[in-house]
C-alpha positions, 0 to 999 in steps of 0.5 A, spaced: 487 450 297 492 448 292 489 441 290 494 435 288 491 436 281 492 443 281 500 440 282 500 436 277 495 437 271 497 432 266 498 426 271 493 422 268 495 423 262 501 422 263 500 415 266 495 412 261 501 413 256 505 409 260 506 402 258 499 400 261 502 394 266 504 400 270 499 402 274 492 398 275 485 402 273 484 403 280 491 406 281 489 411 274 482 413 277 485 414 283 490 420 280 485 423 276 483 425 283 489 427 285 491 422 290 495 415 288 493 410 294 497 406 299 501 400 296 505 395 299 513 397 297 517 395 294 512 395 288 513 387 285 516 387 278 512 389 271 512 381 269 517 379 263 515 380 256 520 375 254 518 371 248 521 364 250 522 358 245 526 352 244 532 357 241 534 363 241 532 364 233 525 362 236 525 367 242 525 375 242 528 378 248 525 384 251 527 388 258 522 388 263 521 395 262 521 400 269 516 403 273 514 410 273 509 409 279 509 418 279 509 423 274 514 426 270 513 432 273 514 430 281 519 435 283 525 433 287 526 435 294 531 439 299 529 438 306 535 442 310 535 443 318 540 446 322 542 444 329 542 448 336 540 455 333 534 459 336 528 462 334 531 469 335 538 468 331 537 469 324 536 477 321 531 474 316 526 475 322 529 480 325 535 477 329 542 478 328 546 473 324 546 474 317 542 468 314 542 469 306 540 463 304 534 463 308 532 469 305 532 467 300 527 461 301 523 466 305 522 470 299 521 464 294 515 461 299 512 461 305 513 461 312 511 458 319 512 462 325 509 457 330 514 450 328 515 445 333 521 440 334 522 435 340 527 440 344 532 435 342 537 432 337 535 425 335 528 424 337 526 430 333 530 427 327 527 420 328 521 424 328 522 428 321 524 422 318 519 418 320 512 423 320 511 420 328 512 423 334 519 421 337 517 416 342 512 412 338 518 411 334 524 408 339 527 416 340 526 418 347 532 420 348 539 421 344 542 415 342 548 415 347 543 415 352 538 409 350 535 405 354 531 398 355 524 402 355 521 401 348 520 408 347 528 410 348 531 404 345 534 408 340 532 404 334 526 406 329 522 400 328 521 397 321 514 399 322 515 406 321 518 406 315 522 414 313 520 418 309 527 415 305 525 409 304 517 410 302 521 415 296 525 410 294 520 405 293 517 411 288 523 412 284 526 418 287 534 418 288 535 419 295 541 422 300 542 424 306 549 429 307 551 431 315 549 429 322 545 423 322 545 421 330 539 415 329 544 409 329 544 405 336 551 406 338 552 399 339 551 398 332 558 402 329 562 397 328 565 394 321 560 388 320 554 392 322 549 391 323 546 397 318 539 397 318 539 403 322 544 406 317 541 411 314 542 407 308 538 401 311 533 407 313 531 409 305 537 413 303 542 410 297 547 414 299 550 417 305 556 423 307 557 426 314 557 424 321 553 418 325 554 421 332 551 427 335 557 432 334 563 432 331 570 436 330 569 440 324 575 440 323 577 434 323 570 430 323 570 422 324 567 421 317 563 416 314 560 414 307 555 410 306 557 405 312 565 406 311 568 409 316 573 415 312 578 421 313 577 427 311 579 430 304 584 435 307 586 438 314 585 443 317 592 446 314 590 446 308 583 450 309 578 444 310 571 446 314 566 440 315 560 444 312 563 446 306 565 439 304 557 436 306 555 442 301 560 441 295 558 433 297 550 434 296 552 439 290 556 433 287 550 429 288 545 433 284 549 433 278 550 426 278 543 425 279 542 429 273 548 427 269 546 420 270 540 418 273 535 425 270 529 420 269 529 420 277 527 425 281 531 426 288 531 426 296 537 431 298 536 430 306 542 435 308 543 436 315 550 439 318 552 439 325 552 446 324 551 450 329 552 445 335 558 445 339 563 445 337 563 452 334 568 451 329 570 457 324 574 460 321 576 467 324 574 471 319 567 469 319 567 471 327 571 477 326 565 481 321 561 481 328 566 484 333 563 489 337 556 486 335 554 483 342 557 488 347 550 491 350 549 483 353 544 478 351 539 482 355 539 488 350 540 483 345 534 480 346 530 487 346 533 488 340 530 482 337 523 483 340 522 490 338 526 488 330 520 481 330 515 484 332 517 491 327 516 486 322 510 482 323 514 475 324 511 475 331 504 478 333 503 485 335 500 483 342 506 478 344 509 480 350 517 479 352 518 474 356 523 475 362 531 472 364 530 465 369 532 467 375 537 461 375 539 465 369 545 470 370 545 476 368 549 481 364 552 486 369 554 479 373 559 478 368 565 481 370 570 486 365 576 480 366 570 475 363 567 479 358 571 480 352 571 471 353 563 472 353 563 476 347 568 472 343 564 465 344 558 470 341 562 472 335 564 465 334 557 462 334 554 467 330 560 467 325 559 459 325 552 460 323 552 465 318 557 461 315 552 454 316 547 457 313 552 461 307 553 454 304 546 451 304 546 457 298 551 453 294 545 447 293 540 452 291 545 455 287 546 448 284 538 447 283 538 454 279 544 451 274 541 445 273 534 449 271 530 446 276 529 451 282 522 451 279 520 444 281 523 443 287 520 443 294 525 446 299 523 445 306 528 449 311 527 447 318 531 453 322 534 447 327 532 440 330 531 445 337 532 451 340 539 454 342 543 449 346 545 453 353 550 447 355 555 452 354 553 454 361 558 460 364 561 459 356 566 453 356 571 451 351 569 444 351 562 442 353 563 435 355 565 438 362 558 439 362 556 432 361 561 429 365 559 433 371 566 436 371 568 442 375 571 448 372 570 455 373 571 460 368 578 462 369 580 455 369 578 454 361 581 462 359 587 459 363 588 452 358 587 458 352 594 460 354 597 454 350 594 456 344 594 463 343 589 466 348 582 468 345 584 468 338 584 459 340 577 459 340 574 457 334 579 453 331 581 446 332 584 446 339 578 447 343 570 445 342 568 451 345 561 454 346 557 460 348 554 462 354 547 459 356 544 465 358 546 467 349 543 460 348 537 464 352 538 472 348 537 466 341 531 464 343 527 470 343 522 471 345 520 465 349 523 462 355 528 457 356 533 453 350 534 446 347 532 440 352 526 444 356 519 441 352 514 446 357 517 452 353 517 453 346 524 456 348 526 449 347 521 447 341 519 451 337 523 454 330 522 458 323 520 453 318 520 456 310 517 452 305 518 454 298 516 450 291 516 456 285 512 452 280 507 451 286 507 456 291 506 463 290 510 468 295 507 470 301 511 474 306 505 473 311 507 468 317 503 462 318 501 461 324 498 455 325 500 450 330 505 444 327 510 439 329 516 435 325 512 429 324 508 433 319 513 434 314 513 427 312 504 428 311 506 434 307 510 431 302 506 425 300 501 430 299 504 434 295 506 428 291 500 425 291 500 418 295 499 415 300 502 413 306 505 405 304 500 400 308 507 395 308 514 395 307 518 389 307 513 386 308 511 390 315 505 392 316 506 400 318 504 404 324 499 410 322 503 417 321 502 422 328 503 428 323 497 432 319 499 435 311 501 443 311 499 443 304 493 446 306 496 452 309 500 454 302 495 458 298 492 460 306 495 463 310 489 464 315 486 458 314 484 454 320 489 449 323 488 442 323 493 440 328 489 439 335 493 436 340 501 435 340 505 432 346 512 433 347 516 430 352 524 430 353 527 427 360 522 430 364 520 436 361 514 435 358 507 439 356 501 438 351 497 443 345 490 442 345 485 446 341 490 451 342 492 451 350 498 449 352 499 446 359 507 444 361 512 441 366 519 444 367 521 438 368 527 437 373 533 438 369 535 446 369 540 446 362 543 452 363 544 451 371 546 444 374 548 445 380 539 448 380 537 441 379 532 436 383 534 429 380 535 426 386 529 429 389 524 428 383 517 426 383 514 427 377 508 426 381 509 433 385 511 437 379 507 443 377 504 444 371 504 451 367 498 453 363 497 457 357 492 460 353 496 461 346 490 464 342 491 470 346 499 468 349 504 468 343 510 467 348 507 463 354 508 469 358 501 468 363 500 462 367 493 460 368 495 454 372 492 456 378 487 460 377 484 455 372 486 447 375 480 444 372 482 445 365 489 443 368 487 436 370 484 436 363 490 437 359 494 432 364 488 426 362 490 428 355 498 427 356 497 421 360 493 419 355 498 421 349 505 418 354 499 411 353 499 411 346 506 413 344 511 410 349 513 416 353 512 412 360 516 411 364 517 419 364 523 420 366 525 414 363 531 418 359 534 420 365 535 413 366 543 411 363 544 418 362 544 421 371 541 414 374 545 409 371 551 410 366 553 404 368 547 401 363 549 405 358 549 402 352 555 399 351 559 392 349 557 386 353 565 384 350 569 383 357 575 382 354 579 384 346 584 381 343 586 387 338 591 389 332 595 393 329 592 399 324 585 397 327 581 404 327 575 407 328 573 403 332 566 407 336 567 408 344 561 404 346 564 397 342 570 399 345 574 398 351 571 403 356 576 408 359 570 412 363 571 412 370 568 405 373 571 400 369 578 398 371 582 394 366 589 391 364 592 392 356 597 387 355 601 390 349 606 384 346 611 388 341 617 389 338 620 395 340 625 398 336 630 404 338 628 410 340 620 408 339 616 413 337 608 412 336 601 411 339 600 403 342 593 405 343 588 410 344 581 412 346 578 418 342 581 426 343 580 432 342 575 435 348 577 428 352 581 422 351 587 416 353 593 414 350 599 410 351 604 412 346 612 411 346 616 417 344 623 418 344 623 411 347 620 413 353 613 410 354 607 415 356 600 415 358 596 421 358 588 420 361 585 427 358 579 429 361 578 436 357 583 441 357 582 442 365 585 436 367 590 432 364 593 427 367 600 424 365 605 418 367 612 417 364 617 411 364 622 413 370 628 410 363 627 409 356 624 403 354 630 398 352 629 396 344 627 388 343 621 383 345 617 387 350 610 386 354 608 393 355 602 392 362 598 398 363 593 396 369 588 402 371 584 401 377 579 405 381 577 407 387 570 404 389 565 408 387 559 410 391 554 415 386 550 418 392 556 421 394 561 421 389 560 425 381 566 421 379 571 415 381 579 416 382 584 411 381 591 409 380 594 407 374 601 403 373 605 402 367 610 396 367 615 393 362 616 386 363 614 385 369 617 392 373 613 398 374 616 403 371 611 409 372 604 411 374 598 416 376 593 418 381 587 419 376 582 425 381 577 426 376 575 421 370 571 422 365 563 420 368 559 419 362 563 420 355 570 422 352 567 425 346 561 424 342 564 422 336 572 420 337 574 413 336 579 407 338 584 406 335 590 401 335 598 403 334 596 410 331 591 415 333 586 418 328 583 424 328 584 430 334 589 427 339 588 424 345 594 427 348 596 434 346 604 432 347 603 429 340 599 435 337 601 436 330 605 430 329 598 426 328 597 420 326 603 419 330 603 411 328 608 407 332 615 405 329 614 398 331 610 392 331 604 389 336 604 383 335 598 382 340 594 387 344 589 383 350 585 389 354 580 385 359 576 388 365 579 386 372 576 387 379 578 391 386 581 398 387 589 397 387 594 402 391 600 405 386 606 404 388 611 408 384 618 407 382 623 411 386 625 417 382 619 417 378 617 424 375 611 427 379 604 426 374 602 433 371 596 435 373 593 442 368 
């Protein structure tokens, strides 16, 4: 085992040429054993040496000198994970995507086979972050579909301190580039708060994105807490993960250049490769031809290529397609080429991802201290996502609920160019479920399944040149994303903090790693681990596996129990995973014993760590979106040129919320522009003048636009612009969605209007905004595309938008134009 000491063999002395108020004897006595112990943070000031005298003449100054609580060998870290990529899908272990930068690290380190996240984004880096499991830490679910339970309220405690925040006690230069996707939705305004922040969470400085996904091409970008627009457009060759890369890079040399007596913390997690799959079409073109045997024959290629190697045991068996699964012979030939570009795409995408981590490690070998960083590259924060379902160029179809067949969505590429639309900023387009399954080989399910490994469990490599001795020889020991934090402090030589401002802090949940670095056949020490997400939920436990699928079929809504479900009733699989790699046999029936033992330990599990009610993750997301979180604001006075504003603080356009926009302005001949809009890209609403006309659009997805024109064209003067939307009474048990009517008036007189079928249920995009006489980012109408931002040629001298109650009939003006339904 490599020891602390073993790690940094001069610290002690190191530390006694320290000015002596540094550290306390018991601090130094401490090191000598390799290990700091715990200490609250932040660390009280060295105290003055002033000499303070009646006069300066008779006083001598003296700065406070800085404490170096760690030694001048403590390495820099690079913690990397990527999103929605599955076990299966890097050529590094047998896959078919090239992934040379994590090669790289494999070859400089070492490697875990049997890795574990939560199946789910937020929760597993609320988890990682923190070395605690997921619910203990407010993370249950995503934080769109928090909720009031204390395991899913979607705010990390104060008393589970991130690893961010206990480095930068120590010294360490700490940033965090890409998808944070941990701060409460309720918190994205202007004037915070930002203590869930990733810079109120331990990190000095922030470049990415705060929600769950974003356009690569046009991401809605934050700095530390500002909300910014990208450097370039997408004209102009940007793609986002290239710029978080370019940022980190930028970061290293600066923290070289100005800060070298600081080690630093890089946190790089781009949003690659969740939908949308973004890239440039060159990327996708290197794997045409690559996928045309189906993701059946993909995943036996995969098998055999994992096993040939020696990533997965010889003894593991392939496990077989769901039957709610569709196969490739049921694809027909006019949907193959559709199928096998969305393949391209996202493997395109994912070379190209994992392409750009090459550029940090690039950096580390130019600045001469690859040697001495521990770069922890975790392969995704969960398996492949299959919420693509039957392939879809936009996946918030499947969040709302939407109708739509495959023809449909080929049909909508038509406007854009057909096949070649996919992958580029038009549409937020992702792969079919049953690849997300091919991804995952050789375990059963994808993303959002916690029973199945096929949703939880991803390579991990480790390297440390200075300390970690190559070897190609897979550990196997069982591990959670709540054990890379332990790892860390090990490796550093501390302890867990027993208090951070001033909280006393909750006990960790995960176990160090070091131990498995110079064995690879050590016995593990990880004995029990829980996982549960919406449902679906299991247990590990001294080396058995026993699960619930839970009621969500991700690749299958229409398969879905969640009216009908009884956690009490579910069907709990069981595994022994000394002899059954893949959870290919389930023992439940013949050994119920050891099944209701396995269920006492996860109750016991859901007790301590917050995870009951189950099926509290559900709550906001299927049961309740009315509870969503949200403004408890009823009514907004607005102005011109306010932007960004998150969907969730702003006016909610979803169906169920009817509302009146009063929009004062002066408007000036032939007036061009947007008044007001909510989101864009995969969804959104607008109401915008154009040639002197007034519009609405209401965009749920490309599937389903809606459209309403002004009859005549809007005199030029003082005008009161009302836009009422009213919906019909929406009964849930019934229906998905709510109808309603919408009427444009001017001064009193309806002037135009439209029946809105299908409203967008849930969200109108992950991380598109409100904004106010312009529309930043993707267009939430197409009729401007390219003309973006399209700011409004006039004055609003006032925009007051209130909820209103009661469906209202639309009574249209004579002769107006028929709404446009695509």
């Amino acid at each position: 085992q490599v020891s602390c000491i073993q790690v940094f063999p001069s610290v002690l002395a190191e530390r006694r040429a320290m000015n002596p108020g540094v550290l306390s004897l018991s601090l130094l006595v401490a090191t000598a054993c390799g290990q700091l112990p715990a200490v609250d943070l932040p660390m009280p000031p060295l105290p003055n040496e002033c000499v303070i005298g009646p006069t300066l003449k008779a006083s001598k100054n003296k700065w406070t000198p800085k404490r170096h609580p760690l030694a001048p060998s403590t390495p820099n870290i690079v913690l990397i994970i990527n999103d929605d990529v599955g076990y299966g899908a890097a050529d590094t272990f047998g896959g078919p995507v090239h992934t040379p930068s994590l090669t790289r690290v494999t070859q400089m380190g070492v490697t875990f086979n049997r890795f574990h996240t939560t199946a789910i984004c937020s929760p597993t880096r609320a988890s990682l972050l923190t070395g605690r499991n997921h619910h203990h830490v407010g993370t249950g679910q995503i934080t769109e579909a928090a909720s009031g339970f204390p395991g899913y309220t979607g705010r990390i405690p104060k008393t589970a301190a991130t690893v961010a925040k206990v480095l930068q006690g120590y010294g360490y230069d700490t940033a965090a580039f890409g998808k944070w996707h941990n701060t409460p939705v309720s918190d994205l305004l202007k004037s915070g708060p930002f203590d869930q922040y990733p810079t109120g969470l331990g990190f000095g400085y922030f470049y990415g994105f705060l929600a769950g996904e974003t356009s690569q091409w046009e991401p809605r970008l934050y700095e530390n807490t500002n909300a910014i627009e990208p450097p370039r457009t997408p004209e102009e060759g940007y793609h986002l993960t290239e710029d978080l890369a370019d940022q980190a890079v930028k970061f290293i040399k600066m923290n070289r250049g100005l800060t070298p007596d600081r080690p630093f913390f890089i946190y790089f997690a781009p949003g690659a490769t969740h939908g949308p799959h973004h890239i440039f079409p060159e990327w996708a073109d290197k794997y045409k031809g690559k996928f045309d045997m189906g993701w059946e024959e993909m995943r036996n290629i995969t098998f055999q290529k994992q096993k040939a190697m020696g990533w997965i045991p010889a003894s593991a068996e392939l496990t077989p397609i769901a039957d709610t699964m569709h196969k490739w012979s049921e694809i027909t030939e006019e949907h193959k080429a559709f199928q096998l570009r969305l393949m391209e795409v996202y493997a395109g995408f994912l070379e190209h991802t994992d392409t750009q981590h090459g550029k940090i490690l690039d950096e580390l070998e130019n600045q001469g201290i690859e040697n001495n960083t521990l770069v922890i590259y975790i392969f995704a924060d969960n398996g492949a996502s299959a919420e693509g379902l039957e392939g879809t160029i936009s996946e918030l179809i499947t969040h709302n609920m939407l109708p739509a067949t495959v023809d449909q969505q080929i049909a909508a590429l038509d406007e854009y160019g057909g096949l070649k639309a996919l992958g580029s900023k038009h549409v937020d387009n992702m792969y079919h479920g049953s690849w997300a399954w091919a991804m995952d080989t050789p375990f059963k399910s994808t993303k959002l399944v916690g029973a199945h490994f096929g949703g939880t469990r991803t390579p991990m490599v480790i390297s440390w040149p200075k300390v970690i001795k190559p070897d190609t020889t897979p550990r196997s020991q069982f591990h959670h994303v709540n054990d890379v934090v332990p790892t860390i402090y090990e490796a550093l030589g501390i302890e867990p903090p027993t208090a951070v401002d001033g909280e006393t802090q909750d006990m960790l949940d995960g176990v160090s790693m070091v131990y498995t670095w110079d064995n690879a056949s050590a016995e593990g020490r990880k004995t029990s681990q829980y996982f549960e997400v919406m449902g679906s939920r299991g247990i590990y436990k001294d080396g058995w596996f026993a699960g619930v699928f839970g009621p969500r079929v991700p690749w299958a809504p229409n398969a879905t129990r969640i009216n009908i479900w009884d956690p009490n009733t579910d069907e709990w699989e069981l595994y022994d995973l000394t002899k059954d790699f893949t959870q290919a046999h389930d023992l439940a029936a013949q050994m119920p014993d050891k099944v209701a033992e396995m269920k006492a330990a996860f109750l016991l599990d859901a007790k301590q760590n917050l995870v009951l009610p189950i099926g509290a993750g559900l709550y906001t997301l299927q049961y309740h979106p009315e509870e969503a979180p949200h403004s408890s604001l009823t009514e907004w006075n607005l102005f011109q040129g306010q932007v960004r504003l998150a969907e969730s603080t702003a006016p909610l356009y979803r169906g169920g919320f009817s509302s009146l926009a009063t929009i004062d302005t002066e408007m000036p001949i032939n007036a061009s522009g947007v008044l007001y809009c909510v989101c864009g890209g995969g969804g959104g609403f607008s109401v915008f003048m154009d040639g002197g006309y007034l519009h609405a659009e209401y965009m749920s997805t490309l599937l389903y636009r809606y459209k309403a024109k002004s009859a005549a064209p809007v005199d030029p003067g003082a005008r009161k612009i009302e836009v009422k939307l009213l919906w019909d009474k929406w009964d849930k048990s019934k229906v998905l969605f709510p109808a309603g009517n919408l009427t444009l008036s001017v001064d009193g007189q309806a002037v135009g209007g439209m029946r809105i079928e299908k409203s967008m249920r849930v969200v109108f995009d992950a991380s598109e905004t409100f904004d106010v006489g312009m529309d930043l980012g993707a267009p939430a109408s197409r009729d401007y595309d390219g003309r973006s931002p399209f700011p409004y040629s006039g004055k609003i001298k006032a925009l007051n938008i209130k909820y209103i109650e009661g469906p209202g009939a639309f009574n249209a003006p004579v002769g107006r134009p028929s709404p446009v339904f695509i």
